[in-house]
N, CA, C and O atoms as CSV, one atom per row, in Angstrom:
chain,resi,resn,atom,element,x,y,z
A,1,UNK,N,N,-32.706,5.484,28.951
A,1,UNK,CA,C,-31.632,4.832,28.218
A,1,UNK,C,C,-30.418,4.720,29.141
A,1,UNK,O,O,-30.166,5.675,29.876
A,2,UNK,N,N,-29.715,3.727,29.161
A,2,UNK,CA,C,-28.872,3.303,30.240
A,2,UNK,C,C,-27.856,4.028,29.599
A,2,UNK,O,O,-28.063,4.511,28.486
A,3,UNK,N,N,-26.629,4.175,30.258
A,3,UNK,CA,C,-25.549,5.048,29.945
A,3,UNK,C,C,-24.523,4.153,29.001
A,3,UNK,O,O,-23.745,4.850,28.350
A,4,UNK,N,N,-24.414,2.946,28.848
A,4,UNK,CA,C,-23.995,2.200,28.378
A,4,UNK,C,C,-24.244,2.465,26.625
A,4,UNK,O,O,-23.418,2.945,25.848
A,5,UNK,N,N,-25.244,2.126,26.395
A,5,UNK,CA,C,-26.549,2.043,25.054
A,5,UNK,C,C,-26.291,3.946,24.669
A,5,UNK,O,O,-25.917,4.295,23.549
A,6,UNK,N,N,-26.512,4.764,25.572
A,6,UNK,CA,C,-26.255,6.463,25.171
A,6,UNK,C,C,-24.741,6.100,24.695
A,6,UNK,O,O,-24.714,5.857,23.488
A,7,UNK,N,N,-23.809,6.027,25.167
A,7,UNK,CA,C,-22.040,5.801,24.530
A,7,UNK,C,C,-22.528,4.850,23.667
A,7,UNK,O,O,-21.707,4.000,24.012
A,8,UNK,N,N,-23.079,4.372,22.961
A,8,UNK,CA,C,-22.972,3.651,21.878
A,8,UNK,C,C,-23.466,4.504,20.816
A,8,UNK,O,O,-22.889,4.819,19.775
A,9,UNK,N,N,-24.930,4.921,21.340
A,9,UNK,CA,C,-25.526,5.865,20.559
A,9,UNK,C,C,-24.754,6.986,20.021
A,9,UNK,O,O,-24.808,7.321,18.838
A,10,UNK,N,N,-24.059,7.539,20.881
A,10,UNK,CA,C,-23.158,8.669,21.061
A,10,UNK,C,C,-21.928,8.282,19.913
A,10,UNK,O,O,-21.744,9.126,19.035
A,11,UNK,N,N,-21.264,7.306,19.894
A,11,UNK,CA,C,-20.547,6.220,19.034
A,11,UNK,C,C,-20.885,6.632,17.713
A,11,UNK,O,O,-20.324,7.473,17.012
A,12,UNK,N,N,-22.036,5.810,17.434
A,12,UNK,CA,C,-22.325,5.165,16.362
A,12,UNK,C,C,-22.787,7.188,15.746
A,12,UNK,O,O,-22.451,7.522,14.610
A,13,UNK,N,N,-23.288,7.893,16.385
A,13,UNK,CA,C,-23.738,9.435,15.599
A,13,UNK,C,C,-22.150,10.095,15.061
A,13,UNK,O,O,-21.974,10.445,13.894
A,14,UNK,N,N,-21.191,10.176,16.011
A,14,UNK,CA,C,-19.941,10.664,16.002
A,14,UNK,C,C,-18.924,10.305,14.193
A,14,UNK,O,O,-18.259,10.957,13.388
A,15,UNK,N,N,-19.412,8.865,14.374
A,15,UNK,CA,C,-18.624,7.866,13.235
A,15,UNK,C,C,-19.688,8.275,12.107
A,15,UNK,O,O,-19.140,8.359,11.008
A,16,UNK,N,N,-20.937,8.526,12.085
A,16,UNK,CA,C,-21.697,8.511,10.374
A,16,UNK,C,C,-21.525,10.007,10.169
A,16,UNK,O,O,-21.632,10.529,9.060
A,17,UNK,N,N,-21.179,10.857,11.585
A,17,UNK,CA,C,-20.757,12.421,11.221
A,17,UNK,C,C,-19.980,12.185,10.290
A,17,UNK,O,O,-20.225,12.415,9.106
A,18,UNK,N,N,-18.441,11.451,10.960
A,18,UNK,CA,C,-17.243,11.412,10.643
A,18,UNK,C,C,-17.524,11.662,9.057
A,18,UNK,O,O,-17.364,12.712,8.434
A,19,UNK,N,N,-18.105,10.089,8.463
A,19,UNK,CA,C,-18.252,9.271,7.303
A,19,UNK,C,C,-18.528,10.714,6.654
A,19,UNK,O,O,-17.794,11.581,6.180
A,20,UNK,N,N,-19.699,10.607,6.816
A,20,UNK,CA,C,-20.655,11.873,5.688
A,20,UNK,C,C,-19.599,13.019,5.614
A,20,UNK,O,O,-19.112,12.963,4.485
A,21,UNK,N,N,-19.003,14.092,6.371
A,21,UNK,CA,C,-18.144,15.084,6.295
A,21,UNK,C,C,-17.087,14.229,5.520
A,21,UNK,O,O,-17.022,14.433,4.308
A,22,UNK,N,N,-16.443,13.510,5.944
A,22,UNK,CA,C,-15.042,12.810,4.881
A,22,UNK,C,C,-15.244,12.935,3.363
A,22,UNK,O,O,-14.454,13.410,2.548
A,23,UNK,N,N,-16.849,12.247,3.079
A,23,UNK,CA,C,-17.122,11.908,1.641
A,23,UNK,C,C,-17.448,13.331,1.147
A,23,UNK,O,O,-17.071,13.872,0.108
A,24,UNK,N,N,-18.337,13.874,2.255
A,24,UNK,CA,C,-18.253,15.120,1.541
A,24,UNK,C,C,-17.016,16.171,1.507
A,24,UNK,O,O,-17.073,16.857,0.486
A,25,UNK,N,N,-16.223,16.399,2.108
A,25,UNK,CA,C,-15.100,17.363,2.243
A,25,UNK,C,C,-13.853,16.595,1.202
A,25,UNK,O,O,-12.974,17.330,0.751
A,26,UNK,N,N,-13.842,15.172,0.878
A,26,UNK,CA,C,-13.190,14.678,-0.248
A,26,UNK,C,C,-13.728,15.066,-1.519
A,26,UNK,O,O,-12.848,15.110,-2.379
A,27,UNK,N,N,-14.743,15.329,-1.882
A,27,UNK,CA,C,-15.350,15.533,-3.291
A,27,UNK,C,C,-14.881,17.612,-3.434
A,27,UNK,O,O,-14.947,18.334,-4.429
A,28,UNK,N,N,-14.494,17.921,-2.148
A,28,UNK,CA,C,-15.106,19.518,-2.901
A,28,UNK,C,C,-13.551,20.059,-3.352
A,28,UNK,O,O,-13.285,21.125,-3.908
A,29,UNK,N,N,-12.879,19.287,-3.052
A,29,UNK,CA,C,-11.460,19.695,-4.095
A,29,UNK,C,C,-12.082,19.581,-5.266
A,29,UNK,O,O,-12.639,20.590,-5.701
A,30,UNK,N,N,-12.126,18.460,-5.964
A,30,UNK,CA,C,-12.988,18.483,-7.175
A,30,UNK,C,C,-13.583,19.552,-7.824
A,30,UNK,O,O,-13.418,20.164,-8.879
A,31,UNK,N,N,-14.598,19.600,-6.521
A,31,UNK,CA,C,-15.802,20.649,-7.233
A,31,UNK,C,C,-14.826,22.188,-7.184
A,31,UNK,O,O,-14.907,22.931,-8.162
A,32,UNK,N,N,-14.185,22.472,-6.338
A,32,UNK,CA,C,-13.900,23.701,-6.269
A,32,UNK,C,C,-12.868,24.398,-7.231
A,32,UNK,O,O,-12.976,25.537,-7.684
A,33,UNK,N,N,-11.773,23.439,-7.476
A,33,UNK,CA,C,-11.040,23.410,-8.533
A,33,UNK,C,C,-11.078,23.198,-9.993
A,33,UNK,O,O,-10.120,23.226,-10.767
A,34,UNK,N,N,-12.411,22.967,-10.277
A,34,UNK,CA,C,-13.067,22.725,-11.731
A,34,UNK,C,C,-12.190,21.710,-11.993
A,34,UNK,O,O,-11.255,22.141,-12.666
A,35,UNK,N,N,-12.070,20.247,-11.686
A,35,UNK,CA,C,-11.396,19.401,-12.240
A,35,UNK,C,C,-12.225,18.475,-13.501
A,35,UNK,O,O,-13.379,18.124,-13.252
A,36,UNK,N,N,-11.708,18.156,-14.629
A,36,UNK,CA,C,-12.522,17.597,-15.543
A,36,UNK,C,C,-13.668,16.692,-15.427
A,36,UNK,O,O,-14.694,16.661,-16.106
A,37,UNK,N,N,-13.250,15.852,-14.288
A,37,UNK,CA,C,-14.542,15.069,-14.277
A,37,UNK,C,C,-15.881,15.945,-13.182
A,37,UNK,O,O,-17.097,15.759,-13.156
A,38,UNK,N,N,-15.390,16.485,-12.733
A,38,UNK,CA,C,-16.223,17.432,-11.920
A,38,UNK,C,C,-17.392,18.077,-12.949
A,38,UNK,O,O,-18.568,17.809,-13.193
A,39,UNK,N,N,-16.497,18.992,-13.376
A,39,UNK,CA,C,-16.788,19.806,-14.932
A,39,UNK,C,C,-17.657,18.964,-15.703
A,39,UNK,O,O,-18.750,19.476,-15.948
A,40,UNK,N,N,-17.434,17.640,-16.215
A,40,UNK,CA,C,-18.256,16.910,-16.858
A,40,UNK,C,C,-19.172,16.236,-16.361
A,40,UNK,O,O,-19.603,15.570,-17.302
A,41,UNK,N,N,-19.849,15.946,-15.289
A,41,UNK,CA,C,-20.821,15.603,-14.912
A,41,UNK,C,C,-21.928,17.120,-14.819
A,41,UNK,O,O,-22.887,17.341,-15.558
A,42,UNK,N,N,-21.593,17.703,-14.066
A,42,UNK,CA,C,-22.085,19.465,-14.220
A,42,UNK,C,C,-22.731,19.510,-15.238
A,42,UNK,O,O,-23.938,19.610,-15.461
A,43,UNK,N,N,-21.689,19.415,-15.973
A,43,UNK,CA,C,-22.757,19.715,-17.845
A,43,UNK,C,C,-23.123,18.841,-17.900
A,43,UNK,O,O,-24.329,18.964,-17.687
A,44,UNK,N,N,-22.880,17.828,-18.073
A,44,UNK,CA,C,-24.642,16.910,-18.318
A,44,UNK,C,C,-25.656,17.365,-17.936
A,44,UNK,O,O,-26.690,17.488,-18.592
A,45,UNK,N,N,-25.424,17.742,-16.546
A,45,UNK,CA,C,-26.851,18.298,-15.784
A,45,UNK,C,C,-27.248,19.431,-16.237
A,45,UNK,O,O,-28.442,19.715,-16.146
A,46,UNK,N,N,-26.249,20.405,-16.877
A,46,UNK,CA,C,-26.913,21.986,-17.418
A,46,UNK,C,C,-26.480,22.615,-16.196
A,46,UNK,O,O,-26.861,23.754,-15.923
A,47,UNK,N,N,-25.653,21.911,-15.381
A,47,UNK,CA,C,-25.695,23.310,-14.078
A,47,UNK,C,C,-24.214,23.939,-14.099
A,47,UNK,O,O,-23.757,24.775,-13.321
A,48,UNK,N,N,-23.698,23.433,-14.992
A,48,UNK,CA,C,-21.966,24.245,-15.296
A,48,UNK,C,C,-21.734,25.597,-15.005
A,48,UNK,O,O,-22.787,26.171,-15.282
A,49,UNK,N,N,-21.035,26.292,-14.653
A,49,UNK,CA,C,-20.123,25.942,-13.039
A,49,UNK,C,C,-21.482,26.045,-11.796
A,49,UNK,O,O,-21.615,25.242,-10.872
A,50,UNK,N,N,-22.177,26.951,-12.004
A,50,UNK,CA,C,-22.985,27.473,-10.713
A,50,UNK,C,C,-23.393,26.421,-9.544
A,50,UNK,O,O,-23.471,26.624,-8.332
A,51,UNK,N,N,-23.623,25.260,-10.272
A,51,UNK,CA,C,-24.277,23.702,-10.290
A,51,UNK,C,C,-23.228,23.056,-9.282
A,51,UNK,O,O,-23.468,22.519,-8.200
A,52,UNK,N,N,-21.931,23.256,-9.951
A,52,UNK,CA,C,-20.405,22.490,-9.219
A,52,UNK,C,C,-20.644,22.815,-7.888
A,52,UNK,O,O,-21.089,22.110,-6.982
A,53,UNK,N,N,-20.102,24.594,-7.892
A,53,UNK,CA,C,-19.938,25.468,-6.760
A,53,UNK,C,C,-20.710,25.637,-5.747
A,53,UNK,O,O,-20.349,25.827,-4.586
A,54,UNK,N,N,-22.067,25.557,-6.257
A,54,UNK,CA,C,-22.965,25.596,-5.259
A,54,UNK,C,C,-23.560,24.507,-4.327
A,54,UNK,O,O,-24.117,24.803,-3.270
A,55,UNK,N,N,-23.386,22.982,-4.857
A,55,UNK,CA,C,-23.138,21.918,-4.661
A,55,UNK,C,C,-21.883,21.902,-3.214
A,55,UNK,O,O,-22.147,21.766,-2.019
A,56,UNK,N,N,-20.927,22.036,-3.668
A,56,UNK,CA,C,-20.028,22.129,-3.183
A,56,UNK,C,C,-19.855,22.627,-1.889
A,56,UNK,O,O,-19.414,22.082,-0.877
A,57,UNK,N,N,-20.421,24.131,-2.160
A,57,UNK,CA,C,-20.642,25.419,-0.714
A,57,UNK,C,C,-21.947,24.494,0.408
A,57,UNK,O,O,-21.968,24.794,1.601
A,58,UNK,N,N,-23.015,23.335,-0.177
A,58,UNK,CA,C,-23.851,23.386,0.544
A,58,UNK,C,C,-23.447,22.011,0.967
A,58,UNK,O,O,-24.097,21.433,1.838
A,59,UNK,N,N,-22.442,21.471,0.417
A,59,UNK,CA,C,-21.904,20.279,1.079
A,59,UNK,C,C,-20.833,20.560,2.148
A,59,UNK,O,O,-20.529,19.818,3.081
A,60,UNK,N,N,-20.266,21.877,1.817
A,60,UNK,CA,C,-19.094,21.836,3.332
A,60,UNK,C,C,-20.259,22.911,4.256
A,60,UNK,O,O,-19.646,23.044,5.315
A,61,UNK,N,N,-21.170,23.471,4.358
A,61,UNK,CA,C,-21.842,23.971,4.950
A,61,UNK,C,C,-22.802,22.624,5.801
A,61,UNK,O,O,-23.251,22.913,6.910
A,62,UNK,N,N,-23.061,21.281,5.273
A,62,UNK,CA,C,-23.593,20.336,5.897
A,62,UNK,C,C,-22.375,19.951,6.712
A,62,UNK,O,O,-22.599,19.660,7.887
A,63,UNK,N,N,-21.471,19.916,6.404
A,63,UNK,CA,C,-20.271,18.918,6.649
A,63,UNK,C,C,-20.199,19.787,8.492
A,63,UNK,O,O,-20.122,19.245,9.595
A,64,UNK,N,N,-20.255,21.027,8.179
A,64,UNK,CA,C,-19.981,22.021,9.500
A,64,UNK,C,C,-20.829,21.528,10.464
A,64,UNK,O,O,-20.516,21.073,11.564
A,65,UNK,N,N,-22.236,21.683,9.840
A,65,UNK,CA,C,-23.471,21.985,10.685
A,65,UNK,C,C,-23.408,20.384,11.345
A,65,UNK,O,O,-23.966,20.085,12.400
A,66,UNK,N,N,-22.668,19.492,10.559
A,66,UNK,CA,C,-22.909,17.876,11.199
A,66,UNK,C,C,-22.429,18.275,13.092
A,66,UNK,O,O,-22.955,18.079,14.188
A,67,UNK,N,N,-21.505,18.737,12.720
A,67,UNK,CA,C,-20.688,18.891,14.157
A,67,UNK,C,C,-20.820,20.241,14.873
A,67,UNK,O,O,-20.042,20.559,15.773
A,68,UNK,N,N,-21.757,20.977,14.483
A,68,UNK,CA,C,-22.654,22.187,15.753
A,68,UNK,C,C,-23.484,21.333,16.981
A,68,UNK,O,O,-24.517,20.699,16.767
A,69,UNK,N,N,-22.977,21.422,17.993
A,69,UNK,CA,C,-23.950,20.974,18.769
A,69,UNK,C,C,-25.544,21.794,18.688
A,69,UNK,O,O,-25.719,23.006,18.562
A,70,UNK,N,N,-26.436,20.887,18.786
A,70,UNK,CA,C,-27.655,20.993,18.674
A,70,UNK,C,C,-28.098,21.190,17.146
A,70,UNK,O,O,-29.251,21.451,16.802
A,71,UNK,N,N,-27.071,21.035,16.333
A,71,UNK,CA,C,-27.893,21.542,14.434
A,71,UNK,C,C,-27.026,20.542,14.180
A,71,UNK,O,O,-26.264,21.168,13.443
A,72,UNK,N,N,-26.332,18.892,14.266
A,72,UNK,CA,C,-26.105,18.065,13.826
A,72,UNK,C,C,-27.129,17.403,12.856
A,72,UNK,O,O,-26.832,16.855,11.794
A,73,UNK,N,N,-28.471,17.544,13.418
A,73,UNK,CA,C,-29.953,17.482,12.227
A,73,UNK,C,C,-29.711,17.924,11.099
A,73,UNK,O,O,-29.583,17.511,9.946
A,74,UNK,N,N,-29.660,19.155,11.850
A,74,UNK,CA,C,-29.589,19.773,10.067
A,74,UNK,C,C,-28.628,19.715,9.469
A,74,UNK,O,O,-28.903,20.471,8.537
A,75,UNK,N,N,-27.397,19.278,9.246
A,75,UNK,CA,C,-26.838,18.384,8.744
A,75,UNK,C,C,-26.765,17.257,7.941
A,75,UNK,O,O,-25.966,16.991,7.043
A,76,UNK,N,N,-27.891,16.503,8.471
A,76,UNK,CA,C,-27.852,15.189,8.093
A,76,UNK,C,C,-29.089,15.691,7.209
A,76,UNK,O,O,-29.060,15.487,5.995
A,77,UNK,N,N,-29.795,16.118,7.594
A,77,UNK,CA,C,-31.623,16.850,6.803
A,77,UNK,C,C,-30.808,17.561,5.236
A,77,UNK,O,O,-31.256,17.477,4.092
A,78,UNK,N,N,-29.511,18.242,5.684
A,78,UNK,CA,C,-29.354,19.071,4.463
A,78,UNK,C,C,-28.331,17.650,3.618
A,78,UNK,O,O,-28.624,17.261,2.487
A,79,UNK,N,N,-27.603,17.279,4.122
A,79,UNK,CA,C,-27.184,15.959,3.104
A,79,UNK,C,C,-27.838,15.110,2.822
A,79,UNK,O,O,-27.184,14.163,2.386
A,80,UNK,N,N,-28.761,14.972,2.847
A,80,UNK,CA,C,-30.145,13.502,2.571
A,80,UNK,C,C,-30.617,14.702,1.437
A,80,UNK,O,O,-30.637,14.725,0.207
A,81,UNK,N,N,-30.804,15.202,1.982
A,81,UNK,CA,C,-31.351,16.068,0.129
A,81,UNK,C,C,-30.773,16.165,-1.016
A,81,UNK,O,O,-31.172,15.965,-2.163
A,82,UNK,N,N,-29.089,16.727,-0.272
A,82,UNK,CA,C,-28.121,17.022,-1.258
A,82,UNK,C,C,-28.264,15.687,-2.337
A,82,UNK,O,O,-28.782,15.661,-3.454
A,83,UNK,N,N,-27.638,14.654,-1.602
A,83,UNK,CA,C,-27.579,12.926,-1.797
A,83,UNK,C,C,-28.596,12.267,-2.549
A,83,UNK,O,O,-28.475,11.305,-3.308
A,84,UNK,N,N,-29.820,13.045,-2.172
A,84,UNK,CA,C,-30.775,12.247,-2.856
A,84,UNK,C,C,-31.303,12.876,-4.063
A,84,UNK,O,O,-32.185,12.317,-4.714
A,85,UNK,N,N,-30.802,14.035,-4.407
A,85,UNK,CA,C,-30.528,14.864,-6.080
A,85,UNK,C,C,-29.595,14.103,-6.599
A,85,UNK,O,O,-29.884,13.614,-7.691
A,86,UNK,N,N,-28.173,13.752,-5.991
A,86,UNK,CA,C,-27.127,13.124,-6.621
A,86,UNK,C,C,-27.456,11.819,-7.380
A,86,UNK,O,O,-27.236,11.404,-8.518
A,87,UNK,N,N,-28.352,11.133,-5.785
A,87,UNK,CA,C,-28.757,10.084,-6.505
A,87,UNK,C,C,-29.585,9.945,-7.717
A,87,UNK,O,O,-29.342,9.422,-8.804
A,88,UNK,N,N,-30.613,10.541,-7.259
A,88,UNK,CA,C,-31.822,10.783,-9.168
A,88,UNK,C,C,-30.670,10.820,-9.661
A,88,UNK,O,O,-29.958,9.830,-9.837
A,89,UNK,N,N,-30.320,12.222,-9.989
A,89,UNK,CA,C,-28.984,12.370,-10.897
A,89,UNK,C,C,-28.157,11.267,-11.924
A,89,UNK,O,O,-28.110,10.996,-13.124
A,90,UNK,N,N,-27.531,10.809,-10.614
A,90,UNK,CA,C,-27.206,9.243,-11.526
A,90,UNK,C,C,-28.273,8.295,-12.062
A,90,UNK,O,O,-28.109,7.554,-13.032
A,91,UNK,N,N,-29.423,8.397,-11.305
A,91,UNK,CA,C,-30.099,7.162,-12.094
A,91,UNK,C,C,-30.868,8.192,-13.178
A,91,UNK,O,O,-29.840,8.461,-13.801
A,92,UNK,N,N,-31.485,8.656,-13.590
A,92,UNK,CA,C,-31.630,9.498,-14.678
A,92,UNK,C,C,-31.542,10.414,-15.463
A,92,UNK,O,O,-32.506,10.742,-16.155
A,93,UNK,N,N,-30.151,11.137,-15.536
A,93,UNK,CA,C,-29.459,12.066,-16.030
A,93,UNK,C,C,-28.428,11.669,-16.746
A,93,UNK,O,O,-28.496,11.593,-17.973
A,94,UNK,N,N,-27.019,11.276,-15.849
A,94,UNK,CA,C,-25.764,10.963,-15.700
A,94,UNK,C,C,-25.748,9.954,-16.267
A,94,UNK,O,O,-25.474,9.873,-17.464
A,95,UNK,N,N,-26.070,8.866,-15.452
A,95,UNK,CA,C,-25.923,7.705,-15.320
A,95,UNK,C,C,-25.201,6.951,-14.402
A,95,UNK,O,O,-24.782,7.812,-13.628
A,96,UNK,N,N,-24.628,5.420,-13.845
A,96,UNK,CA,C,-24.087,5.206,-12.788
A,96,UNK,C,C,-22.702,5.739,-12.801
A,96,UNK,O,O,-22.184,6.720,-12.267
A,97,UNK,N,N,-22.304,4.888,-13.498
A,97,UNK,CA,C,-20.526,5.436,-14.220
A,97,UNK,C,C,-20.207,6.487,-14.312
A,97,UNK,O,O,-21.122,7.254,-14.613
A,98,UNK,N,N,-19.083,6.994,-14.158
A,98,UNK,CA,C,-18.612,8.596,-14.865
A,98,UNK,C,C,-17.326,8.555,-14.671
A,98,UNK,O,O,-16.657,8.444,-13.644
A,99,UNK,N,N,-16.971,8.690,-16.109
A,99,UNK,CA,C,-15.498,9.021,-16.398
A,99,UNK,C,C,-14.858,7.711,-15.959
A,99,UNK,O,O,-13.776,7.745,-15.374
A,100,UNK,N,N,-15.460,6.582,-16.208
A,100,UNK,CA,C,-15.036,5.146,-15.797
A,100,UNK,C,C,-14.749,5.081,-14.500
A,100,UNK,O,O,-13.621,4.650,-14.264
A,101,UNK,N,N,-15.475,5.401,-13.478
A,101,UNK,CA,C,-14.973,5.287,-12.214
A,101,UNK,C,C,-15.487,3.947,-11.535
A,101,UNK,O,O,-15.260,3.757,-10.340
A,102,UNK,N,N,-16.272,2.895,-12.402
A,102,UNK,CA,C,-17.196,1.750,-11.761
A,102,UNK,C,C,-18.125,1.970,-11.176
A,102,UNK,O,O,-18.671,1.072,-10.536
A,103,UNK,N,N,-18.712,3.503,-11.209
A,103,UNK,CA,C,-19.929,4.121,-10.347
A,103,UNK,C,C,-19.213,4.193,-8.655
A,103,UNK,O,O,-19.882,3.910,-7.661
A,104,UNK,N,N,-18.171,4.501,-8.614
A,104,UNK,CA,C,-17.623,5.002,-7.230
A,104,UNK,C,C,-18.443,6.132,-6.868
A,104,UNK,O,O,-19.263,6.076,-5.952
A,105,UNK,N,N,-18.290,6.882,-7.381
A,105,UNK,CA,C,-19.440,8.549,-7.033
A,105,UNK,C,C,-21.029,8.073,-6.581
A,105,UNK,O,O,-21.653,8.407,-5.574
A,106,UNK,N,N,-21.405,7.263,-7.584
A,106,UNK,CA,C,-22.740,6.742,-7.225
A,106,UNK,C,C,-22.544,5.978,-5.586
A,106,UNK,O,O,-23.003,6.482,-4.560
A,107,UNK,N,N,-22.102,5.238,-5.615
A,107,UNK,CA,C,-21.638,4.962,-4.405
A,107,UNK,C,C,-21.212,5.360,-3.017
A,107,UNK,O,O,-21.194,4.778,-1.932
A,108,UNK,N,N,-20.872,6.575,-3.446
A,108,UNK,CA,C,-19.939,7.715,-2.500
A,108,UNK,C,C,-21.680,7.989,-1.790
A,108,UNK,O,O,-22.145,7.632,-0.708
A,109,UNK,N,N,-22.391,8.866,-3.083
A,109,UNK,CA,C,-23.814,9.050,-2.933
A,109,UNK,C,C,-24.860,8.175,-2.059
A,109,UNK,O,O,-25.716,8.602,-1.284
A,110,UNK,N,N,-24.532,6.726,-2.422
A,110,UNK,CA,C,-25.864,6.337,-1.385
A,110,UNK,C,C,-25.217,5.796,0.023
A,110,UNK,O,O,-25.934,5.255,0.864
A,111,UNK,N,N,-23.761,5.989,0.223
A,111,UNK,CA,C,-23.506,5.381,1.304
A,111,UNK,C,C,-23.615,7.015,2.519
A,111,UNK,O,O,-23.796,7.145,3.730
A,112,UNK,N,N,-23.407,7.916,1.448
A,112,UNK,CA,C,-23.385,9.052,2.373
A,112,UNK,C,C,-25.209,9.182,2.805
A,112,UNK,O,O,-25.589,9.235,3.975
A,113,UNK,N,N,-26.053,9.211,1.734
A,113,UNK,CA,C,-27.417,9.489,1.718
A,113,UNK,C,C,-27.734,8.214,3.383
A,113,UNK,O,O,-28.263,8.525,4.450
A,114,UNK,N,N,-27.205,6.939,2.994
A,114,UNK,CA,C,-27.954,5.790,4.326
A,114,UNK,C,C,-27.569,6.714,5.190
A,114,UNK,O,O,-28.334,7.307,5.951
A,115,UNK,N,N,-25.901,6.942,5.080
A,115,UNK,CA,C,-25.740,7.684,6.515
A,115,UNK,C,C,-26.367,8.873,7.063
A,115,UNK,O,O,-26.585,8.936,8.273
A,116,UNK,N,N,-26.757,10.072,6.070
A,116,UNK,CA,C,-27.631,10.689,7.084
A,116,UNK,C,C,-28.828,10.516,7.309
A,116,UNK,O,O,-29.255,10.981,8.366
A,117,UNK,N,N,-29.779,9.789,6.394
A,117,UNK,CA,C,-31.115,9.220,7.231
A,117,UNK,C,C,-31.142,7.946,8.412
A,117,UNK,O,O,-31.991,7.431,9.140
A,118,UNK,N,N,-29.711,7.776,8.140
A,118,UNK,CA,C,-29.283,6.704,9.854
A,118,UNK,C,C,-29.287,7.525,10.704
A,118,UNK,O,O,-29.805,7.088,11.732
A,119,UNK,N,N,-28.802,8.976,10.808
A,119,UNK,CA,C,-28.857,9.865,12.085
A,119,UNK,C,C,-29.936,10.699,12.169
A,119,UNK,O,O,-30.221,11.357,13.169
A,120,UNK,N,N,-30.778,10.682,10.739
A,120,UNK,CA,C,-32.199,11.587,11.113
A,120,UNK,C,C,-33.289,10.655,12.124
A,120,UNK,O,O,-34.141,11.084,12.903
A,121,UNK,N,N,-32.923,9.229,11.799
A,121,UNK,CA,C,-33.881,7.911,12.525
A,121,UNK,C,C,-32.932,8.421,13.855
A,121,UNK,O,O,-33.717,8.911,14.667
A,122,UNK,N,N,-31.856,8.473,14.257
A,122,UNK,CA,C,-31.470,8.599,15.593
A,122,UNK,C,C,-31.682,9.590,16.356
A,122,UNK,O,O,-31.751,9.594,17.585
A,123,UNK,N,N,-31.813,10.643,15.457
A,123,UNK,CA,C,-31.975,12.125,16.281
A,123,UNK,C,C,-33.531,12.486,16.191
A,123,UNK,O,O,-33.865,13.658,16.364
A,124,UNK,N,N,-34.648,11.338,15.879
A,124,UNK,CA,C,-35.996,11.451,15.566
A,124,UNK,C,C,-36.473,12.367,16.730
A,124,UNK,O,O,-37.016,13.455,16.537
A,125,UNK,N,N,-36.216,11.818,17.990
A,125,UNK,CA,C,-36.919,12.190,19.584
A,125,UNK,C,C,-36.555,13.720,18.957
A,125,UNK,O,O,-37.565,14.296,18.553
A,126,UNK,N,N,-35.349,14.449,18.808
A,126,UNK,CA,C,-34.766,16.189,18.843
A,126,UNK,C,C,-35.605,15.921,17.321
A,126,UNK,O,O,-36.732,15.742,17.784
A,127,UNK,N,N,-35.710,15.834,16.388
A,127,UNK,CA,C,-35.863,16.590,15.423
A,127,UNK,C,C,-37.909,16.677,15.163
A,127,UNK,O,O,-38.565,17.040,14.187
A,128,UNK,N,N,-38.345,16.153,16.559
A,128,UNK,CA,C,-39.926,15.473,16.700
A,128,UNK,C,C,-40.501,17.061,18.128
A,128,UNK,O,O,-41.569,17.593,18.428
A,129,UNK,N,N,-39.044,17.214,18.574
A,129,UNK,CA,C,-38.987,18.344,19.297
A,129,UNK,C,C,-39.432,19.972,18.806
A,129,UNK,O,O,-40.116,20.950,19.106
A,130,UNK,N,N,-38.680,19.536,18.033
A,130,UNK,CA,C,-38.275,20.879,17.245
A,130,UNK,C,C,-39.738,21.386,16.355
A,130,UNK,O,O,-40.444,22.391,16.273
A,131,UNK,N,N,-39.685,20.177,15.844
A,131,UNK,CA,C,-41.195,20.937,14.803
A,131,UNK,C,C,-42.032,20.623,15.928
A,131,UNK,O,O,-42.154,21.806,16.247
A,132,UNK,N,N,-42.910,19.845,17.050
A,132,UNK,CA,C,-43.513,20.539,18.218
A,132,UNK,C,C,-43.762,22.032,18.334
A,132,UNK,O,O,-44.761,22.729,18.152
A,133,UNK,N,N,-42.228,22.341,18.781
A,133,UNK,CA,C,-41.858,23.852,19.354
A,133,UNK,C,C,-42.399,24.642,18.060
A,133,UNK,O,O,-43.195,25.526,18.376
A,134,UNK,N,N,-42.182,24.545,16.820
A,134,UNK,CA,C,-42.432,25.257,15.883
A,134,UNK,C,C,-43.938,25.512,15.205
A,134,UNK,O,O,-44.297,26.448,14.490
A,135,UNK,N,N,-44.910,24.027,15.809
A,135,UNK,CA,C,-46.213,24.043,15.572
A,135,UNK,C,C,-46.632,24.974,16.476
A,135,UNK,O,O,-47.324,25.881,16.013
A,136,UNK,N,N,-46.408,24.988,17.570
A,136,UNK,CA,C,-47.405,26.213,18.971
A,136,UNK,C,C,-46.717,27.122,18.939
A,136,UNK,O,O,-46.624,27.653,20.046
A,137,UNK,N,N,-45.964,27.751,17.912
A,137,UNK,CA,C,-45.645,29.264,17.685
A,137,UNK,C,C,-46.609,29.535,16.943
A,137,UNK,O,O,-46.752,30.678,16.508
């Protein structure tokens, strides 16, 4: 890979870090502060508070790991999960909307979810490494 195309690569991983930590480190005031609409989506789900909080702890724990060198994967591996509960969530629990927001949250959800399976497709070669190393143990 020419050095040119790596600074892009390098680019384009840096900026969907950025993204994903923003959306996530914007939502956990919310969650952490029990704010009403927080609170009310929770209970729908039955996971009131434990559900909020714990949500919350494993979203700024992704948000970290985005920017560890060498566990930026797991990062993106642990928000594609998070994201893709959120998402079910809204489509069969919740619903899109909440608390009249026009489905902003839903939104928040799949733009964060593209973004970390955009960096699990980028970091394929390291994360194709890793389970290798972990099969011949």
């Amino acid at each position: 890979m020419s050095a040119s195309n790596l600074s892009k690569k390098n680019l384009i991983l840096v900026s969907l870090r950025i993204l994903v930590a923003l959306i996530f480190l914007q939502t956990l005031f919310f969650k952490f502060t029990g704010a009403p609409e927080s609170v009310a989506i929770f209970s729908k789900l039955g996971t009131e508070p434990w559900g909020r909080i714990g949500t919350g702890v494993l979203e700024l724990f992704a948000s970290v790991l985005l920017f560890i060198p060498g566990l930026g994967w797991s990062g993106s591996l642990l928000g594609a999960g998070l994201m893709s509960g959120a998402i079910l969530s809204h489509l069969f629990v919740i619903g899109i909307e909440q608390e009249n927001d026009g489905g902003f949250l839903f939104l928040l959800a799949l733009t964060s979810a593209a973004a970390c399976f955009v960096l699990l497709w980028l970091e394929r070669e390291k994360l194709t490494e890793i389970v290798r190393k972990r099969m011949q143990k």
